[in-house]
PQR file with spaces between the fields and no chain letter, atoms N, CA, C, O and H, PARSE charges and radii, in Angstrom:
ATOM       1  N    UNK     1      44.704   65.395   30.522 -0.4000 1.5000
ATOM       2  CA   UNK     1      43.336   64.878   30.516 -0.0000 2.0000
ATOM       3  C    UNK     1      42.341   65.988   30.176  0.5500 1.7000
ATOM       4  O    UNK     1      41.545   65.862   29.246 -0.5500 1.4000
ATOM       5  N    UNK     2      42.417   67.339   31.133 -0.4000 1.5000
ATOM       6  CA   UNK     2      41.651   68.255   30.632 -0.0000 2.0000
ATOM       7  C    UNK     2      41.622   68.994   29.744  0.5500 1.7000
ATOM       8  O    UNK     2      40.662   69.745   29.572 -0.5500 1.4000
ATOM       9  H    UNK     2      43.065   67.441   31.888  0.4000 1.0000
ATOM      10  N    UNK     3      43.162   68.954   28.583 -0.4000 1.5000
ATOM      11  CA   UNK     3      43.402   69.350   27.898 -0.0000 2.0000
ATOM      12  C    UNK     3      42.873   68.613   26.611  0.5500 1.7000
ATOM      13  O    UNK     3      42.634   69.249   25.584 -0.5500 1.4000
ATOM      14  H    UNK     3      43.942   68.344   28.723  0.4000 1.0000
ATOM      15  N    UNK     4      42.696   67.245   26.698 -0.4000 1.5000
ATOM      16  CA   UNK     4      42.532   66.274   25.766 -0.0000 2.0000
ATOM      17  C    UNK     4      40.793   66.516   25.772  0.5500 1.7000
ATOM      18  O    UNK     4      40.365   66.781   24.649 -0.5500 1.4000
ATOM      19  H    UNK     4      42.889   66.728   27.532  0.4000 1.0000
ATOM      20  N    UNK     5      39.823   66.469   26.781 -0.4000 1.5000
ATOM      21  CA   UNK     5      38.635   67.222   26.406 -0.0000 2.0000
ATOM      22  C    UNK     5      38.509   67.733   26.239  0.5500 1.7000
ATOM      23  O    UNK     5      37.528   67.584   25.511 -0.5500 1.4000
ATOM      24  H    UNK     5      40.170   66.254   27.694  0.4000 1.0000
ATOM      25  N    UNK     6      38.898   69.355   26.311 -0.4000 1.5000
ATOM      26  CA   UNK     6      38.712   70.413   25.413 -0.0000 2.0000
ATOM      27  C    UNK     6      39.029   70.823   24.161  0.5500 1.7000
ATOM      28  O    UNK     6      38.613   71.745   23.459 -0.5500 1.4000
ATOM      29  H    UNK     6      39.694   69.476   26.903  0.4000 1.0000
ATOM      30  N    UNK     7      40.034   69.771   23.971 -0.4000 1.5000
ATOM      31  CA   UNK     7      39.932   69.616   22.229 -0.0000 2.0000
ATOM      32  C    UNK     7      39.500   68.624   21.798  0.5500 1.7000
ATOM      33  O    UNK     7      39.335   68.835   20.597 -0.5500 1.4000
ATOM      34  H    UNK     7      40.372   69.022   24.542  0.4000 1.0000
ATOM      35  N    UNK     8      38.974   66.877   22.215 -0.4000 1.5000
ATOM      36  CA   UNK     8      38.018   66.737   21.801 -0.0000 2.0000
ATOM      37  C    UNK     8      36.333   67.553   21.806  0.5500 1.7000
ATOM      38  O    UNK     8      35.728   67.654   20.739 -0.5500 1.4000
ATOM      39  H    UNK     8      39.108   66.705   23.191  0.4000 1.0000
ATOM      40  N    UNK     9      35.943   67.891   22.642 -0.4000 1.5000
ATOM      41  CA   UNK     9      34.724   69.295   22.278 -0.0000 2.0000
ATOM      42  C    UNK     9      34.776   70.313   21.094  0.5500 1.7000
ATOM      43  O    UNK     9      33.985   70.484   20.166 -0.5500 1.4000
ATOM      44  H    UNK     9      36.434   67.808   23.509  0.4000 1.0000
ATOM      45  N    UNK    10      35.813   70.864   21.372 -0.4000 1.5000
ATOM      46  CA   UNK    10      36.006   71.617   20.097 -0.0000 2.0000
ATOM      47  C    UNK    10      36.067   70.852   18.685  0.5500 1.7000
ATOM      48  O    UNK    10      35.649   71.458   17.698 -0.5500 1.4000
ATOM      49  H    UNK    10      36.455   70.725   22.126  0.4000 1.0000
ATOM      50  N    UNK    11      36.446   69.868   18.579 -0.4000 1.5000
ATOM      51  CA   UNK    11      36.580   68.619   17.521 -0.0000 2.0000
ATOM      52  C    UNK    11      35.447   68.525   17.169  0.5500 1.7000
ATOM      53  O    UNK    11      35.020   69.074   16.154 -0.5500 1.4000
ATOM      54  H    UNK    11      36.786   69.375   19.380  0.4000 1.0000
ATOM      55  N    UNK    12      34.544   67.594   18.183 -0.4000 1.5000
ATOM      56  CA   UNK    12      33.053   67.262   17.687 -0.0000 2.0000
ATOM      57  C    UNK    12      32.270   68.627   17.789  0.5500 1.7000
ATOM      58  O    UNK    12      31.503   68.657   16.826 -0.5500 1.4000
ATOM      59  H    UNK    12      34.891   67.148   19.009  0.4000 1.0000
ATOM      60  N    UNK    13      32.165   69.548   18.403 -0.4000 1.5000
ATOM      61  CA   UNK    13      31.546   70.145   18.096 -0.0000 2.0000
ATOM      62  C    UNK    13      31.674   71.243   16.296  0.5500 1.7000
ATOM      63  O    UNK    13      30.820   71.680   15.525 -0.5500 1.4000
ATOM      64  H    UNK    13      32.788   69.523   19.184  0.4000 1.0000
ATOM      65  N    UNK    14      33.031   71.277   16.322 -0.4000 1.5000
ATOM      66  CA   UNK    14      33.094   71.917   14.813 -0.0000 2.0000
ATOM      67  C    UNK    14      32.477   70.532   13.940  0.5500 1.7000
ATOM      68  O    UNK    14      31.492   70.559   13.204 -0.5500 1.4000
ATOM      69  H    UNK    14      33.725   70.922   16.948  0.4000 1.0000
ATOM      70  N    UNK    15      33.411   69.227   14.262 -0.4000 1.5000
ATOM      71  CA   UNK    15      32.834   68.343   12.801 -0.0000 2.0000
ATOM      72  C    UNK    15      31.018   67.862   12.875  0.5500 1.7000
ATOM      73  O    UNK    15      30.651   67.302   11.842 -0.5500 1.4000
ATOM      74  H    UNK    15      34.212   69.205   14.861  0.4000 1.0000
ATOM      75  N    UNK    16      29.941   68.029   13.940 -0.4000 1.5000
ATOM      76  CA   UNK    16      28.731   68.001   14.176 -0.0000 2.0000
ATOM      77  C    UNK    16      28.402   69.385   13.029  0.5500 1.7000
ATOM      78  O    UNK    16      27.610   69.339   12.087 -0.5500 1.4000
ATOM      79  H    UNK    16      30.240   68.484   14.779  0.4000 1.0000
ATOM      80  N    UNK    17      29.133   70.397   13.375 -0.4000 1.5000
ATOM      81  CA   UNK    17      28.648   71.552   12.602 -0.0000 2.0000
ATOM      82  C    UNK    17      29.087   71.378   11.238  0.5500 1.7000
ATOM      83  O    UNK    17      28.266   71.774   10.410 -0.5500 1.4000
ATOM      84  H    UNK    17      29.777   70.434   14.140  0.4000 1.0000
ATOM      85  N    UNK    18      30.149   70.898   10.781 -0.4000 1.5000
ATOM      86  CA   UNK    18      30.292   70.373    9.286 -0.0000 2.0000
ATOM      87  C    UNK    18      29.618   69.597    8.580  0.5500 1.7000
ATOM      88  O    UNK    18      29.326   69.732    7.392 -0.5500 1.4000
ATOM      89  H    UNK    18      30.816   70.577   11.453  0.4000 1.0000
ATOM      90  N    UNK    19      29.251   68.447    9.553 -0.4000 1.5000
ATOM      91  CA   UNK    19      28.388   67.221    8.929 -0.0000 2.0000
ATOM      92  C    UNK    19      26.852   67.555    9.556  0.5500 1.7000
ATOM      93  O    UNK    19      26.181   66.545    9.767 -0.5500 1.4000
ATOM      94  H    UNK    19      29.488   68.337   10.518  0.4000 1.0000
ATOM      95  N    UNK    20      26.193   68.894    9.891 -0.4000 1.5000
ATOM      96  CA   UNK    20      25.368   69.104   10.499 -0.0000 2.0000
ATOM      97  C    UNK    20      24.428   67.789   10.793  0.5500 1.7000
ATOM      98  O    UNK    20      23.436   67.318   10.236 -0.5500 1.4000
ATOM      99  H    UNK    20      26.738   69.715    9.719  0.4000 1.0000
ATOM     100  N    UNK    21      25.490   67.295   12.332 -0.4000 1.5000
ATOM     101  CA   UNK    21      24.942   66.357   13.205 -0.0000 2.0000
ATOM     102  C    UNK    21      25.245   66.807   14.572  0.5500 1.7000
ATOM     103  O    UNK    21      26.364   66.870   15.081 -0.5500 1.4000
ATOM     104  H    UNK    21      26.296   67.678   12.784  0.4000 1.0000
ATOM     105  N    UNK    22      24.281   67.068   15.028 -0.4000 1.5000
ATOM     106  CA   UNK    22      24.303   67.801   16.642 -0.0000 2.0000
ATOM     107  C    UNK    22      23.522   66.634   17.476  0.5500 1.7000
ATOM     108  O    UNK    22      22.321   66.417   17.317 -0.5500 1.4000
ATOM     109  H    UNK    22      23.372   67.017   14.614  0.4000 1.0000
ATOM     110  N    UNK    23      24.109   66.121   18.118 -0.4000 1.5000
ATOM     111  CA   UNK    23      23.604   65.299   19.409 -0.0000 2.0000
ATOM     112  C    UNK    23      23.703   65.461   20.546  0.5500 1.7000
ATOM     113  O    UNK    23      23.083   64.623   21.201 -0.5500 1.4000
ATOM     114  H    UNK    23      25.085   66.298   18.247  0.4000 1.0000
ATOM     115  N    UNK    24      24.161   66.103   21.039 -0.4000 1.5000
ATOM     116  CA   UNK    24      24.638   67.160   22.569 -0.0000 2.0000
ATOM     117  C    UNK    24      25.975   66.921   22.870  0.5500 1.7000
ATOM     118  O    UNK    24      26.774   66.250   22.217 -0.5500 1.4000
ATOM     119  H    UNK    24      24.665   66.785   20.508  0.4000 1.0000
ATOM     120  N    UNK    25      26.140   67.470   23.822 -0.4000 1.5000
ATOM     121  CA   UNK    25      27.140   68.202   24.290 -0.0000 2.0000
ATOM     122  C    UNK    25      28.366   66.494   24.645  0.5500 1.7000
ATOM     123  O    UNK    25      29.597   66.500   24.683 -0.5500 1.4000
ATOM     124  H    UNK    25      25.491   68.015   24.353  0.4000 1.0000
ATOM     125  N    UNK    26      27.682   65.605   24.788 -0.4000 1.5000
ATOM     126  CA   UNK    26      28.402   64.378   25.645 -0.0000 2.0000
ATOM     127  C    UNK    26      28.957   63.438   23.958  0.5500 1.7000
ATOM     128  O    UNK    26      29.995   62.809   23.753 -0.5500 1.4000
ATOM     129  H    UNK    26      26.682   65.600   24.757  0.4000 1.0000
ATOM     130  N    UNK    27      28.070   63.637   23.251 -0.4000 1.5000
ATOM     131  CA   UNK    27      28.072   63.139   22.424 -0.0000 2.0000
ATOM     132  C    UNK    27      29.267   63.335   21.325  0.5500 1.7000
ATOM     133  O    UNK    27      29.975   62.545   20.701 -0.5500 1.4000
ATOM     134  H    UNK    27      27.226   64.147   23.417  0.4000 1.0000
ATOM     135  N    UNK    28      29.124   65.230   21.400 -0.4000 1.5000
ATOM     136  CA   UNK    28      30.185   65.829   20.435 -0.0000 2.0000
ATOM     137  C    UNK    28      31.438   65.574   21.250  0.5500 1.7000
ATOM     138  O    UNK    28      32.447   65.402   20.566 -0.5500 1.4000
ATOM     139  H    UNK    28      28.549   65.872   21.907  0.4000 1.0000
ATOM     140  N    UNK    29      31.585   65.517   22.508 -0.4000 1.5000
ATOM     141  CA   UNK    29      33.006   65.126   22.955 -0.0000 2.0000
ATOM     142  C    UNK    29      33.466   63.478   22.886  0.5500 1.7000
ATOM     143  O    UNK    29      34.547   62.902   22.760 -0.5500 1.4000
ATOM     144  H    UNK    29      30.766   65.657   23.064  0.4000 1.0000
ATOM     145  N    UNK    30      32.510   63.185   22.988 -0.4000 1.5000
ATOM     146  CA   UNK    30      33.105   61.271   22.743 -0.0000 2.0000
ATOM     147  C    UNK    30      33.237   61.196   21.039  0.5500 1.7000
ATOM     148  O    UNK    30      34.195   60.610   20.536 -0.5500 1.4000
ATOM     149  H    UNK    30      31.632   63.653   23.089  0.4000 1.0000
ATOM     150  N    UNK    31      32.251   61.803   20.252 -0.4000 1.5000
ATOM     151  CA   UNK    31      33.213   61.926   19.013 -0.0000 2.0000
ATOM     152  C    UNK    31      34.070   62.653   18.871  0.5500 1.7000
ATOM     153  O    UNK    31      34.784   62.275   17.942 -0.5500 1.4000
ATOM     154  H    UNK    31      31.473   62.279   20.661  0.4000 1.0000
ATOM     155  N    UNK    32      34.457   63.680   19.383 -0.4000 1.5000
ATOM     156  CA   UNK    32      35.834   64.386   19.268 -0.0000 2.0000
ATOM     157  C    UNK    32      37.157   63.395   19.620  0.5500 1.7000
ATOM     158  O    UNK    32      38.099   63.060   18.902 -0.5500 1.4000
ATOM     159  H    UNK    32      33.877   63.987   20.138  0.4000 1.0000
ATOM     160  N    UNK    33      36.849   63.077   20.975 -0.4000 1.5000
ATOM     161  CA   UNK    33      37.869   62.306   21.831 -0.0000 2.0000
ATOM     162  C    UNK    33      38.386   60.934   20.549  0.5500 1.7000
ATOM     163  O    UNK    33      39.459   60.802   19.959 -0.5500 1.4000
ATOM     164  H    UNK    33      36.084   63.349   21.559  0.4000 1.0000
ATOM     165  N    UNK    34      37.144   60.109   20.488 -0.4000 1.5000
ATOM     166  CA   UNK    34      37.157   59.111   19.780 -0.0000 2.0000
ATOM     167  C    UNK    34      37.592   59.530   17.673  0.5500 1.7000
ATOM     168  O    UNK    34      37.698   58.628   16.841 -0.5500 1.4000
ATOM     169  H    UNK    34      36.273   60.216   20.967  0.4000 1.0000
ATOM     170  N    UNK    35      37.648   60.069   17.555 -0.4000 1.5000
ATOM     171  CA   UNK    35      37.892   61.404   16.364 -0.0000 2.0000
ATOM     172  C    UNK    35      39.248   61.415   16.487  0.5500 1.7000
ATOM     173  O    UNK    35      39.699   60.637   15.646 -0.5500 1.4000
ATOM     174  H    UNK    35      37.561   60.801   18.230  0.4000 1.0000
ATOM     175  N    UNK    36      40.021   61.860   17.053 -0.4000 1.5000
ATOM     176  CA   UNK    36      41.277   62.310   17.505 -0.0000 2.0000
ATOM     177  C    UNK    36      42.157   61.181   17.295  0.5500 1.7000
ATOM     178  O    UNK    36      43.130   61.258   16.545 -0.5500 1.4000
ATOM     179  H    UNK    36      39.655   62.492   17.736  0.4000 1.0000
ATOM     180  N    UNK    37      41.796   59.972   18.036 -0.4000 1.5000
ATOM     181  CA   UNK    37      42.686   58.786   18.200 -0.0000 2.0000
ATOM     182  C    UNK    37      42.108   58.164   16.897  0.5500 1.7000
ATOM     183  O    UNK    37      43.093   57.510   16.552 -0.5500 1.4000
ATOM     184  H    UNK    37      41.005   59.910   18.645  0.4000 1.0000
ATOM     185  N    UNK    38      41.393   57.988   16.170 -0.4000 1.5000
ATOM     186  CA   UNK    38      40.635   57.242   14.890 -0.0000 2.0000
ATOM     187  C    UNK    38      41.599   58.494   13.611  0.5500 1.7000
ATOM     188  O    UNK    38      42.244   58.140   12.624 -0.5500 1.4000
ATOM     189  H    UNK    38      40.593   58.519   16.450  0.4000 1.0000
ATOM     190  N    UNK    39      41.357   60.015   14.131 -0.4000 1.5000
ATOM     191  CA   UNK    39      42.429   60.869   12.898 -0.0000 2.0000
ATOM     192  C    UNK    39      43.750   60.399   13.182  0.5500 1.7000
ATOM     193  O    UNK    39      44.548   60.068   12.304 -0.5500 1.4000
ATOM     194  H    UNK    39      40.833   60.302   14.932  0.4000 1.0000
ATOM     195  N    UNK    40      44.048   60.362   14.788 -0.4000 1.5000
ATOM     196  CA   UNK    40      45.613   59.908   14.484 -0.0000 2.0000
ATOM     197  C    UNK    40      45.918   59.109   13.734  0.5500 1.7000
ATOM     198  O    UNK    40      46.835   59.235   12.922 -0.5500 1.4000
ATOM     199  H    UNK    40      43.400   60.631   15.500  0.4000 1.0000
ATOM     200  N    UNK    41      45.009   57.869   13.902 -0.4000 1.5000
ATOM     201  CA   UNK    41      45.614   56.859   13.412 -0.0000 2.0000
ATOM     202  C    UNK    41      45.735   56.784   11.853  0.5500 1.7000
ATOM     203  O    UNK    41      46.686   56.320   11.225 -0.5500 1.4000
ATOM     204  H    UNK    41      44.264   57.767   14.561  0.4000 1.0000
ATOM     205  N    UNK    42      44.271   57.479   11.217 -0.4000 1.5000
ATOM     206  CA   UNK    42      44.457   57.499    9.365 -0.0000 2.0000
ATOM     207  C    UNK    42      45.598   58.088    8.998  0.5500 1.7000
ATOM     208  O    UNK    42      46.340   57.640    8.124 -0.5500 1.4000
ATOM     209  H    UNK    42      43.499   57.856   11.728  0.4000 1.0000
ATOM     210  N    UNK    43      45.853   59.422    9.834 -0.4000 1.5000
ATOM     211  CA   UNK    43      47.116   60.650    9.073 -0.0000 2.0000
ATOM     212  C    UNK    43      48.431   59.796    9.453  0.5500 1.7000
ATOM     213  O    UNK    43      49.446   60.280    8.951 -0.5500 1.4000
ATOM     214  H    UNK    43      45.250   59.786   10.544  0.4000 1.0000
ATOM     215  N    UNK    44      48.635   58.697   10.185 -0.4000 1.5000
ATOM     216  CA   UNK    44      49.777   58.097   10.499 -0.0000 2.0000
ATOM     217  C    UNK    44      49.814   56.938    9.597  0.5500 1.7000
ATOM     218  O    UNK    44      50.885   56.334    9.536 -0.5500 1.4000
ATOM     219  H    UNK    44      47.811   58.304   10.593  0.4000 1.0000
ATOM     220  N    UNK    45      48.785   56.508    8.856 -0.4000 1.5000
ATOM     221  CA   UNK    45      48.517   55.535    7.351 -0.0000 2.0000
ATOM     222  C    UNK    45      49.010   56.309    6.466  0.5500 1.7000
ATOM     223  O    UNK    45      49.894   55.875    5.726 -0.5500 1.4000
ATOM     224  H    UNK    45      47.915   56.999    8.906  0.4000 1.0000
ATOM     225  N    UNK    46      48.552   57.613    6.349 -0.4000 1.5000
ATOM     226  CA   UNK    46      48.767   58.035    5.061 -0.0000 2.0000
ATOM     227  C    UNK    46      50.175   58.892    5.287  0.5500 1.7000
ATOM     228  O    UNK    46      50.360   59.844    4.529 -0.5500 1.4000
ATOM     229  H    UNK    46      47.835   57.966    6.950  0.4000 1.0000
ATOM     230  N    UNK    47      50.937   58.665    6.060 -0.4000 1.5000
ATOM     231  CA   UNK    47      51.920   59.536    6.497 -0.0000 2.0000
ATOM     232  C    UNK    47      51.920   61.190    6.505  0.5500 1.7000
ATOM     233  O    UNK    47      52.752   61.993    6.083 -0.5500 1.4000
ATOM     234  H    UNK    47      50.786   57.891    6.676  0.4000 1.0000
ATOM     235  N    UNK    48      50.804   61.346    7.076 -0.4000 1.5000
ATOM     236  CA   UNK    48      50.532   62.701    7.188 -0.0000 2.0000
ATOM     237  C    UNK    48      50.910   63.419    8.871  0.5500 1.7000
ATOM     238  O    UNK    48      51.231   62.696    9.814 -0.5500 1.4000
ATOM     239  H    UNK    48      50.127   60.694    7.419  0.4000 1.0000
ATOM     240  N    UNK    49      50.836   64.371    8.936 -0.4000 1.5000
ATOM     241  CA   UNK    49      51.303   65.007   10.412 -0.0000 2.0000
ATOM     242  C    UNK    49      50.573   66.716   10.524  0.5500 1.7000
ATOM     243  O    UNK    49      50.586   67.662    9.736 -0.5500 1.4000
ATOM     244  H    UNK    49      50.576   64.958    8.170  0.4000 1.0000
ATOM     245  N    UNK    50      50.104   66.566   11.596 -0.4000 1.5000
ATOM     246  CA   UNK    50      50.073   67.937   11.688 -0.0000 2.0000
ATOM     247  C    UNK    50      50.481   68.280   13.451  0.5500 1.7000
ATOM     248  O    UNK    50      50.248   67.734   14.530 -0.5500 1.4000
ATOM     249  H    UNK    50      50.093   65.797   12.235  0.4000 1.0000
ATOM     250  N    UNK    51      51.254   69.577   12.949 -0.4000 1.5000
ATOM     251  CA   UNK    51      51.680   70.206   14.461 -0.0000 2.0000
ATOM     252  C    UNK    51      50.912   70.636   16.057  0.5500 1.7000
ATOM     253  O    UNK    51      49.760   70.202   16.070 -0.5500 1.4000
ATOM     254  H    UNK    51      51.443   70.021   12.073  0.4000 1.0000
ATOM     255  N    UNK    52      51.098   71.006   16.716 -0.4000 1.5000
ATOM     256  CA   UNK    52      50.617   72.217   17.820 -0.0000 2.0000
ATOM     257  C    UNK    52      49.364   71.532   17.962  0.5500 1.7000
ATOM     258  O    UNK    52      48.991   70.418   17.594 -0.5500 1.4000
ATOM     259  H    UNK    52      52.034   71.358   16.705  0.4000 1.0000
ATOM     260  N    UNK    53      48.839   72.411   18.547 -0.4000 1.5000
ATOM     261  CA   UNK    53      47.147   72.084   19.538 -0.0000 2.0000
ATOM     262  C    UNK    53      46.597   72.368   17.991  0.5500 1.7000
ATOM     263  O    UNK    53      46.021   71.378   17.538 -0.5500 1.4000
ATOM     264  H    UNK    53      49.143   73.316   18.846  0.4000 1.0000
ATOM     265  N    UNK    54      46.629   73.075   17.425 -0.4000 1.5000
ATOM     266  CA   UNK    54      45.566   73.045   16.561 -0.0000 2.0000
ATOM     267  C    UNK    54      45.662   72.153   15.245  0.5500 1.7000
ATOM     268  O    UNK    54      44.743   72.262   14.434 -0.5500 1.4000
ATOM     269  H    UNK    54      47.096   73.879   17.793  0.4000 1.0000
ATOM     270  N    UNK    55      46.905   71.118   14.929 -0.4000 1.5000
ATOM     271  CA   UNK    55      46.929   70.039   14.523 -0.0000 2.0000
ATOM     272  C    UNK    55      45.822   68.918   15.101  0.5500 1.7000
ATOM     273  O    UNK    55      45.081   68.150   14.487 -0.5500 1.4000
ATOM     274  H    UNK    55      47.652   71.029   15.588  0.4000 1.0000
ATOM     275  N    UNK    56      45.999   69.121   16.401 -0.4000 1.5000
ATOM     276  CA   UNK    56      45.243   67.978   17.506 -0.0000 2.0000
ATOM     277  C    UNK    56      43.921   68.009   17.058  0.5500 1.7000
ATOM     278  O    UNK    56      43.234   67.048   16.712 -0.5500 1.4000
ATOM     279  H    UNK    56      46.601   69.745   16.900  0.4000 1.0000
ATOM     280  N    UNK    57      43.510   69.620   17.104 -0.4000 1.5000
ATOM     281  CA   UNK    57      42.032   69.491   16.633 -0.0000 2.0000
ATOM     282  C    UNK    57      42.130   69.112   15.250  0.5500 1.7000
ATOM     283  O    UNK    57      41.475   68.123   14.922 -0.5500 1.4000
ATOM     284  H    UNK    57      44.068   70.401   17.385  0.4000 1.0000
ATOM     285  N    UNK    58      42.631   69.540   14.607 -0.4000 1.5000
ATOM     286  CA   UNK    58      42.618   69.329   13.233 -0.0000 2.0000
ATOM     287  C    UNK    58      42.005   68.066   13.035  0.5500 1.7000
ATOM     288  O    UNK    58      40.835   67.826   12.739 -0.5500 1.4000
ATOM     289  H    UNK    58      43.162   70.344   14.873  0.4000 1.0000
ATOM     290  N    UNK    59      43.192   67.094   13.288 -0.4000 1.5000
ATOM     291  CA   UNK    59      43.378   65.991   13.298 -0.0000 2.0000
ATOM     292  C    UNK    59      42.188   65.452   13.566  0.5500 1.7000
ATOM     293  O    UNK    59      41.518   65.006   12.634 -0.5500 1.4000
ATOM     294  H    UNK    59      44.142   67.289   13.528  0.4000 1.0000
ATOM     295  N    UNK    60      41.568   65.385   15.316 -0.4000 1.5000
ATOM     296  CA   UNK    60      40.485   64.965   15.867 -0.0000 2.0000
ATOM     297  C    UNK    60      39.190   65.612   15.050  0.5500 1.7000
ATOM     298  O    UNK    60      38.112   65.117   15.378 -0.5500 1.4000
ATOM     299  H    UNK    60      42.113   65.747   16.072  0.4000 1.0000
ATOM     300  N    UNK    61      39.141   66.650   14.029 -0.4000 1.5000
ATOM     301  CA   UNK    61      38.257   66.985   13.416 -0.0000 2.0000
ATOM     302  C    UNK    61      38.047   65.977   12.508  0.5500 1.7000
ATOM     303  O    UNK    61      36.978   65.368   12.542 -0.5500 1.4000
ATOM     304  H    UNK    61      40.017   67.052   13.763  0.4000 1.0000
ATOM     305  N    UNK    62      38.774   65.742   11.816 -0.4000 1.5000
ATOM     306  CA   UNK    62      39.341   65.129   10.309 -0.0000 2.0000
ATOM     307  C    UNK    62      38.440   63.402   10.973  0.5500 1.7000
ATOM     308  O    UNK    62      37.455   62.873   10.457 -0.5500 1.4000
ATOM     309  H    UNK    62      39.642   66.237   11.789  0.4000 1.0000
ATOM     310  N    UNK    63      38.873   63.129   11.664 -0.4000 1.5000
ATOM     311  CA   UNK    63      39.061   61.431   12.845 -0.0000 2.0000
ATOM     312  C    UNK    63      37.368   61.650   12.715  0.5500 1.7000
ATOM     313  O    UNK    63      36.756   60.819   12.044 -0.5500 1.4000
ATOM     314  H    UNK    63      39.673   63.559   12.083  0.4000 1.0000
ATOM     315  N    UNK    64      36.461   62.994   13.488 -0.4000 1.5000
ATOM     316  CA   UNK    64      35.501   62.904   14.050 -0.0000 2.0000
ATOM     317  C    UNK    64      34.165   62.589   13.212  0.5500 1.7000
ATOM     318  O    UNK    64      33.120   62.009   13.508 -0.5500 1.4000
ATOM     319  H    UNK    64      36.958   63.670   14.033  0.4000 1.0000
ATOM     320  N    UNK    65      34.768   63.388   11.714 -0.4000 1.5000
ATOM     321  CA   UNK    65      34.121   63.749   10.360 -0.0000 2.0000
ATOM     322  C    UNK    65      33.833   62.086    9.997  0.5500 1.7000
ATOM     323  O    UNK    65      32.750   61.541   10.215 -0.5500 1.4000
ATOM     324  H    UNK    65      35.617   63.858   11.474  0.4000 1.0000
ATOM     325  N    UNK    66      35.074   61.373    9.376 -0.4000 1.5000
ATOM     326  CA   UNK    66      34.955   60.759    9.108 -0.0000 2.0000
ATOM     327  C    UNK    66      34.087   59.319    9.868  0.5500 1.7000
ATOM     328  O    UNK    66      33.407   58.587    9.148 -0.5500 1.4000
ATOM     329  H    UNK    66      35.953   61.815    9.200  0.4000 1.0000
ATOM     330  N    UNK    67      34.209   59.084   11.207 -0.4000 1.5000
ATOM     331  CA   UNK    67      32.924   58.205   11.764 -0.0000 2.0000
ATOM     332  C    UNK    67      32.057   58.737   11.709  0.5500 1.7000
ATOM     333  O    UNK    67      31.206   57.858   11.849 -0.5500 1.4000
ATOM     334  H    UNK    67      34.762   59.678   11.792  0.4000 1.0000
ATOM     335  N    UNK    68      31.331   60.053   11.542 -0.4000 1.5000
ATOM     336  CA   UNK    68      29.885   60.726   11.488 -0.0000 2.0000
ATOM     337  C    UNK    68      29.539   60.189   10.414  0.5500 1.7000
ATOM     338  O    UNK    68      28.568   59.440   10.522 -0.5500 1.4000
ATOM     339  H    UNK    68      32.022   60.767   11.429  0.4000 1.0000
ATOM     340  N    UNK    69      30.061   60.316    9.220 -0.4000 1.5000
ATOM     341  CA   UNK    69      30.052   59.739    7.821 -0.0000 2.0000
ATOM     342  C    UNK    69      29.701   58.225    7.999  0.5500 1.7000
ATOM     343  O    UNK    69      28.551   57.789    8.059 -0.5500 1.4000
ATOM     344  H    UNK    69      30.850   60.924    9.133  0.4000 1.0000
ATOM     345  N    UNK    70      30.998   57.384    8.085 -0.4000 1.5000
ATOM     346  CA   UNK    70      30.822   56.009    8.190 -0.0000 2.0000
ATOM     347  C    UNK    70      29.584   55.167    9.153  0.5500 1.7000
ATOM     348  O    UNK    70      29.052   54.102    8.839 -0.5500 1.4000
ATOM     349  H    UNK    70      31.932   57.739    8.036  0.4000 1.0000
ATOM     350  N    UNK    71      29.244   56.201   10.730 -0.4000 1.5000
ATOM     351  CA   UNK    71      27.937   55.479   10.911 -0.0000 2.0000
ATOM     352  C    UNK    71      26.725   55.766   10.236  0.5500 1.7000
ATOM     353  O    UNK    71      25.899   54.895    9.962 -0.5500 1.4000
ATOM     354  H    UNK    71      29.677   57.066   10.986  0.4000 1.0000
ATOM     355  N    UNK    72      26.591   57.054    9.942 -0.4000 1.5000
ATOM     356  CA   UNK    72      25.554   57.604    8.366 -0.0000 2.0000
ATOM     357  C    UNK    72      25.514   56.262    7.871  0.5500 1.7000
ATOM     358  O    UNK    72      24.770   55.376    8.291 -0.5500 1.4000
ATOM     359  H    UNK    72      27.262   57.762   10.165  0.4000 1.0000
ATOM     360  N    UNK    73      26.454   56.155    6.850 -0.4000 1.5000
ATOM     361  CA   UNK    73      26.607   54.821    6.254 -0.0000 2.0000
ATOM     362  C    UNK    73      26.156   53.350    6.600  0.5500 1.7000
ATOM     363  O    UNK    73      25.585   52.543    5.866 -0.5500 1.4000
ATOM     364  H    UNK    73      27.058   56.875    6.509  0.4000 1.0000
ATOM     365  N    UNK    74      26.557   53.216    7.898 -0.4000 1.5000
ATOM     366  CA   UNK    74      26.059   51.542    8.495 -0.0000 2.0000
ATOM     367  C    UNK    74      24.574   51.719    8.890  0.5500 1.7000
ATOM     368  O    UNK    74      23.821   50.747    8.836 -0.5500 1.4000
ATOM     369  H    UNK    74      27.020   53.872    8.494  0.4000 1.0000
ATOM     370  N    UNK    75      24.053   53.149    9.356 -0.4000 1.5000
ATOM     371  CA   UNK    75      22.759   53.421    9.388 -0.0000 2.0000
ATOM     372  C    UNK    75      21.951   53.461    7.952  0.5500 1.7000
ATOM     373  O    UNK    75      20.838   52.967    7.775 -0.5500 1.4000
ATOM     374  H    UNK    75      24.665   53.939    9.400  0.4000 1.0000
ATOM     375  N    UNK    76      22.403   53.857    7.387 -0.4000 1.5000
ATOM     376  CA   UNK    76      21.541   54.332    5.857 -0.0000 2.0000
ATOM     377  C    UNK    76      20.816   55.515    6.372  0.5500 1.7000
ATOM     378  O    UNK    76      19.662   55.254    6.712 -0.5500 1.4000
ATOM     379  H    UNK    76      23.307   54.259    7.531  0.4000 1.0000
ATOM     380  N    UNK    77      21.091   56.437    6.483 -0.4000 1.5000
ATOM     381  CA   UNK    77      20.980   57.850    6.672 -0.0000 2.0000
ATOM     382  C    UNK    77      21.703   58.294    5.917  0.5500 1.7000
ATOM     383  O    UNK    77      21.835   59.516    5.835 -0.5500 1.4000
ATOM     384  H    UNK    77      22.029   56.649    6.207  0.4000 1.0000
């Protein structure tokens, strides 16, 4: 559990800094968290994999990026 928030945090907080969208601290972890299980699920479409803890972030980066994007989108921002 505490392991799974600290790499969602690290998640949203790197993909907030990619897609420079900073909303605080609660925010970058529910997109990380929510990131993570949304990357699992694309890289397991596209039959992709990545290893170790820093797959996880990877992954949850990749997951976090892409809804920052897509609500951009449903917003028109």
């Amino acid at each position: 559990m505490l392991a799974g928030i600290i790499t969602g945090l690290i998640a949203g907080l790197i993909a907030g800094w990619i897609m420079k969208s900073s909303h605080g601290i609660l925010w970058d972890i529910l997109l990380g968290v929510v990131g993570g299980f949304f990357g699992g699920w694309l890289f397991e479409q596209l039959n992709l994999s990545w290893g170790g803890w820093i797959g996880s972030v990877g992954t949850a980066v990749v997951g976090a990026v892409v809804l920052i994007w897509l609500f951009r989108l449903i917003r028109g921002k």
